[in-house]
N, C-alpha and C positions, 0 to 999 in steps of 0.2 A: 091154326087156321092157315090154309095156305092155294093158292089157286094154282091150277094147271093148265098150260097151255100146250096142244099139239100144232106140230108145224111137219108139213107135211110135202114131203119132194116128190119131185116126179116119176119116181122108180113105185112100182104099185106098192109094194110091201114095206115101204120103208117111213117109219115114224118116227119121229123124235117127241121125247116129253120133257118139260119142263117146266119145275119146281119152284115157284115162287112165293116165301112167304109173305103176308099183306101187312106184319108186323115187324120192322127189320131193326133191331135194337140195337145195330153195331151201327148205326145211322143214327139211331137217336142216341147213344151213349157219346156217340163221337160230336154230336150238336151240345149236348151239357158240358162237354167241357171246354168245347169252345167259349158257352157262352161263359162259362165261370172263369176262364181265363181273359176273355176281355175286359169282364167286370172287374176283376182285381187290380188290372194293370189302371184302367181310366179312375177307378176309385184311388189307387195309390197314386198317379198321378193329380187327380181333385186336393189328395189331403197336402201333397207338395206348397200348391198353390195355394191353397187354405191357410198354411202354417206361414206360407210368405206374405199374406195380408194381415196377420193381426200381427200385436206386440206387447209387450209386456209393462210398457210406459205407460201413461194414462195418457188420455188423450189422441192416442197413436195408434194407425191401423183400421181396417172398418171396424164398426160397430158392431157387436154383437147379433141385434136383430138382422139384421144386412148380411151380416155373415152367414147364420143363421139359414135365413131364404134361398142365398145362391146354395149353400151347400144341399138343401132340399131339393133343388130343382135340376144339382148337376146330379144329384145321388140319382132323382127319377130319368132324367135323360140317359144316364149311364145305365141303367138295367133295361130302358125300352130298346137301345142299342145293343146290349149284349144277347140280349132273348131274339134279337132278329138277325142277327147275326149267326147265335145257334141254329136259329131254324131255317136259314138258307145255308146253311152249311148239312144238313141232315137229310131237307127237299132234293140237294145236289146231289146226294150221296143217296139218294135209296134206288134202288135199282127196282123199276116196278116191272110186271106181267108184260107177257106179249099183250095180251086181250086186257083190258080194263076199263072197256066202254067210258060210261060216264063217272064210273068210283074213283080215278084217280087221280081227281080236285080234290076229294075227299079226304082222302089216302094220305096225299102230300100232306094237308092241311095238318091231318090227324098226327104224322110226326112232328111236324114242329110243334103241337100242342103236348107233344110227350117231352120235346125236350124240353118244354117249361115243368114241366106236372114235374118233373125229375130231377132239374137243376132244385126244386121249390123242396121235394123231399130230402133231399139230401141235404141241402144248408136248415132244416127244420130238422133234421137226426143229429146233425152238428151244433146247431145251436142246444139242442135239450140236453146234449151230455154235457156241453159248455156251465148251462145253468146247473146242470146236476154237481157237475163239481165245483161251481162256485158257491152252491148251498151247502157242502160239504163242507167245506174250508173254512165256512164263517160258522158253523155249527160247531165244529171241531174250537175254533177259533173261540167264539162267543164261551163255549163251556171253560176252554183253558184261563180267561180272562174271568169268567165267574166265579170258578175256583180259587183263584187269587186275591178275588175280590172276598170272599167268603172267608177266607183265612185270615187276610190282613183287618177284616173287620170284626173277628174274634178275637185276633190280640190287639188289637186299635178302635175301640167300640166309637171314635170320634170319628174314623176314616169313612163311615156311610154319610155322615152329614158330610164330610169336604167335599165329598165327589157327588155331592144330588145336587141338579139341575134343571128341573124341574118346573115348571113357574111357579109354582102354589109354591114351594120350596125357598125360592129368589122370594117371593113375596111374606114368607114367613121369616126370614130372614132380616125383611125390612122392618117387619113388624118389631122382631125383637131384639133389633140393635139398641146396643148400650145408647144412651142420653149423650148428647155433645155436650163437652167440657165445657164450662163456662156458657151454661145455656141457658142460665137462670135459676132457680131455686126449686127445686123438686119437689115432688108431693110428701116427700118424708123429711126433707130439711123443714116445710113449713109444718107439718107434724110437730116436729123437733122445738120449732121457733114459737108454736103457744104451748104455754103450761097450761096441764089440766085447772079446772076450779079447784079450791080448797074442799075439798072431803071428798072430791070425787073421784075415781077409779076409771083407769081407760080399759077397754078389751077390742079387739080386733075383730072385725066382722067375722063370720064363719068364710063365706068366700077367699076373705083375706087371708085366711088361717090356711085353707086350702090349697092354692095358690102359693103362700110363701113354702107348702111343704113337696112341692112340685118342681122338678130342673125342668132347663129350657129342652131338654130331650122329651120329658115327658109335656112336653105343652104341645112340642112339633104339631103329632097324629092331630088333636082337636083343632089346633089351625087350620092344619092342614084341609080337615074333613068340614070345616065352616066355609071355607072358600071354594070349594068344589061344589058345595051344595047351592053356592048362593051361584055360582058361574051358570050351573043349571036352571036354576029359575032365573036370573038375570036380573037378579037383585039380591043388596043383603039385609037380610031381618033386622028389622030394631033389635033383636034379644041377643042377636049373635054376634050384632057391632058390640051391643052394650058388654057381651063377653071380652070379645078382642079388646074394648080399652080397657076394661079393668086388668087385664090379662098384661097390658101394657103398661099400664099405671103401677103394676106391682113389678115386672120384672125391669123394667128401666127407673122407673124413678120419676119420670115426666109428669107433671100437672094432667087433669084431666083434660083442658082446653087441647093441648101439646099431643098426647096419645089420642083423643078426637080423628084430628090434623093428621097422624100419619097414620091410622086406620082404614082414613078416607083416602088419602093419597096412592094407600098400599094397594086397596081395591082399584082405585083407577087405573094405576099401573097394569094389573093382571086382567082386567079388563081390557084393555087396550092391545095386550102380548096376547090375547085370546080372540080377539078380532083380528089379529093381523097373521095368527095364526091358521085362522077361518081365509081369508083371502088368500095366503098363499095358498094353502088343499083345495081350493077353488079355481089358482091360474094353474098350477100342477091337471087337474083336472080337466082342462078346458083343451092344453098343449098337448095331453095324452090322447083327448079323443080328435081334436085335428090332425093328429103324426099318423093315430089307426087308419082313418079315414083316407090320408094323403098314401099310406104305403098300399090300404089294398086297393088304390084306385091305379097307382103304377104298377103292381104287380097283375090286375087285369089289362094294361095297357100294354103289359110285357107280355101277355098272352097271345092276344091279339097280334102283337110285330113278333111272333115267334113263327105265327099261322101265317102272318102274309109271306113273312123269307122263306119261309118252307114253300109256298106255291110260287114265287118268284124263283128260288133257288130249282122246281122241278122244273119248270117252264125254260131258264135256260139251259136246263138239261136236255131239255126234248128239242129246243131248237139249236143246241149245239154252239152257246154263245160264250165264246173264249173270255175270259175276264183277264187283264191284261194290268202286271204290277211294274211301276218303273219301267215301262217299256217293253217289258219279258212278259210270256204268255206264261211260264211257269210261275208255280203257287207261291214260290220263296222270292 
């Protein structure tokens, strides 16, 4: 699209045409980089100051939260700056029509609104290959660490229990730690401590029989799948405590009072690591949709001061107003 203007001298025959396009890209390509050059320079100057306010000591340096705020509020001043910046640098630079009536508030406007639209695709084509290759890297990554893991747990069938982490895991683990030494007399020492009656025959519950022919690997899974189910309904069954302590009673050695006691404690626990796991995914959630909210409110604001330098920047174009650095009328 481009409009034409004739200008016309005094000699009859003589015309002059000229060509101007209403889209001048070497204005707005030259307003993106300006603005992306200001913004790096003021950001790496913020993170200067940034790094000189905190410290590594406790106690020492702002706070976090504090830190936090300023850095949000220098991050959005520095882009509404840089986008106005671009766009009075682009309003300067576009060289518009002889004729352009009332279009060229419009015109101005509509370049600096490109050098935003442009600066915003370009650091969005940089950020996606950014993430592309960091999904890469940890794909690649994640598989080579699987692999290893896969092997070293073929020939070390203990090596998947060291490394689970888990909470149901942490809490199975509490379940069926060994009895503390000298902790009193066990279900099987007082076993031990009465003699059957005369003529009578002991035999071992079926459960018990069960149970004693089960390792603590094969108990893991049905722990594991009782705590999950009770985390779910948000309580645990009579039937599946009643599991877990017998589960306890046979693989420790602890009185039933004693395995009781750490059945109840081990649910509270993972209860408790399940709740506080619930709050944090809830302030993580809270700081994502304030950060959304806060970035696209300054990247419309950087819109906006891209539009106003752009008609500021033609305005002093048109009234031929020198801008003056250090004293010097030149640019540098």
């Amino acid at each position: 699209m481009a409009v034409t203007a004739t200008v016309a001298s005094s000699g009859p025959a003589a015309a002059t045409v000229a060509t101007v396009r209403s889209v001048q890209w070497g204005a707005v390509i030259l307003g993106a980089l300006v603005a992306s050059a200001i913004c790096m320079v003021l950001l790496t100057f913020g993170a200067g100051i940034g790094l000189s306010a905190t410290s590594a000591h406790p106690y020492a340096g702002a706070s976090p939260k504090a830190l936090a705020i300023i850095s949000a509020l220098y991050s959005a001043v520095t882009l509404i700056a840089a986008f106005a910046g671009g766009g009075y640098v682009a309003g300067r630079m576009r060289m518009p029509a002889a004729e352009e009536l009332a279009e060229h508030e419009f015109r101005d406007g509509a370049h600096g609104f490109a050098v935003w639209a442009l600066t915003l695709f370009v650091a969005g084509l940089m950020a996606a290959f950014g993430a592309a290759g960091t999904v890469k890297t940890v794909i690649q990554s994640t598989a080579a660490v699987a692999g290893g893991g896969a092997a070293g747990a073929a020939s070390n069938p203990q090596l998947t229990r060291q490394i689970s982490t888990s909470p149901t895991d942490y809490a199975v683990d509490r379940i069926l730690a060994p009895a503390p030494a000298g902790g009193g007399q066990t279900a099987a020492a007082q076993t031990a401590a009465t003699p059957p009656a005369a003529g009578a025959t002991t035999a071992p519950a079926p459960a018990a029989i069960g149970m004693q022919a089960m390792s603590r690997g094969d108990l893991v899974a049905p722990v594991n799948r009782i705590f999950v189910a009770s985390i779910k309904t948000g309580q645990l069954d009579p039937k599946d405590r009643a599991t877990l302590v017998a589960i306890v009673e046979q693989q420790t050695g602890l009185p039933q009072a004693d395995a009781e006691k750490r059945v109840d404690d081990s649910y509270a626990r993972l209860k408790n690591t399940e709740a506080e796991v619930r709050d944090a995914a809830e302030k993580a959630r809270k700081a994502a949709l304030i950060t959304a909210f806060g970035v696209a409110s300054t990247l419309l604001l950087g819109a906006a001061a891209a539009t106003i330098g752009a008609a500021a920047g033609a305005r002093h174009r048109a009234e031929r107003i020198a801008i003056t650095w250090f004293g010097s009328r030149r640019f540098w």
